[in-house]
N, C-alpha and C positions, 0 to 999 in steps of 0.2 A: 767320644764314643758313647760314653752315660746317657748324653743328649738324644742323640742319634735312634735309643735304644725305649727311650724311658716311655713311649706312649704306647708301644707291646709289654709294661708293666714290668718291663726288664731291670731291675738295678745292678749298677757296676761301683762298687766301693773300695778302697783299698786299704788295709790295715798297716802300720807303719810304726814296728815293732821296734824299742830301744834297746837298753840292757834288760833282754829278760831271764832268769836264772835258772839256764837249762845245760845240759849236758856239755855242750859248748861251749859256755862261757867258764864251765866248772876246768875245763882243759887249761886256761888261761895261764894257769899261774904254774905251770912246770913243775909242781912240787915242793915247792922252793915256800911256799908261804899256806897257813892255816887255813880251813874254810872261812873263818871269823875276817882272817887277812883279807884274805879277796873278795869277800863280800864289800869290808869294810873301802879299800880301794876301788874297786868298782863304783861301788856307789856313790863315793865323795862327790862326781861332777855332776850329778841327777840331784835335779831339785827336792824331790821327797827321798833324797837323802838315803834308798834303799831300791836295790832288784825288783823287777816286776817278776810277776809270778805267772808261769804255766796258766792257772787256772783264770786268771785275771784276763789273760791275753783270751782263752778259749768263750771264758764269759761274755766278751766285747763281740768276737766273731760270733757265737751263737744268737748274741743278738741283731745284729745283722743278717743272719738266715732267718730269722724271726720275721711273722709279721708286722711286727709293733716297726721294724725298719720298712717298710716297705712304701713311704714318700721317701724318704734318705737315698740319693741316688749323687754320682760324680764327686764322691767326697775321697778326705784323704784324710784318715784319721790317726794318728799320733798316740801308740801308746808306750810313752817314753819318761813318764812320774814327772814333765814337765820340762824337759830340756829341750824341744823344739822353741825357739823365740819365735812369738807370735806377734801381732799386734795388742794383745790383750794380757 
């Protein structure tokens, strides 16, 4: 569709969020374990080893609405501190 789209200056991008540490993931642990807890399990399988953050994720998409994104079309971007396996 990106294809389809991109010479009416159209871009279609899609952000592609992993543990990021929002209200949501703060429900996970029932109770039962400290904030420091489930931060710290959460984060064990994410390669930078911590929670993405709200503001991190909002930065990414703003830039994206941004003109500085506007050749960036049909992408699929990963903000996940590294746990997608890539070729790289």
């Amino acid at each position: 569709v990106a294809r389809s789209v991109a010479h009416r200056n159209i871009t279609i991008n899609n952000l592609l969020p992993g543990k990021i540490d929002t209200d949501r993931l703060k429900t996970t642990n029932g109770g039962a374990e400290t904030e420091d807890e489930r931060k710290a399990r959460l984060s064990a399988t994410v390669p930078a080893k911590r929670l993405g953050t709200i503001e991190e994720f909002g930065q990414i998409c703003a830039f994206l609405c941004s003109v500085h994104a506007g050749y960036m079309t049909g992408q699929n971007i990963p903000i996940d501190g590294g746990a997608y396996i890539s070729a790289f």
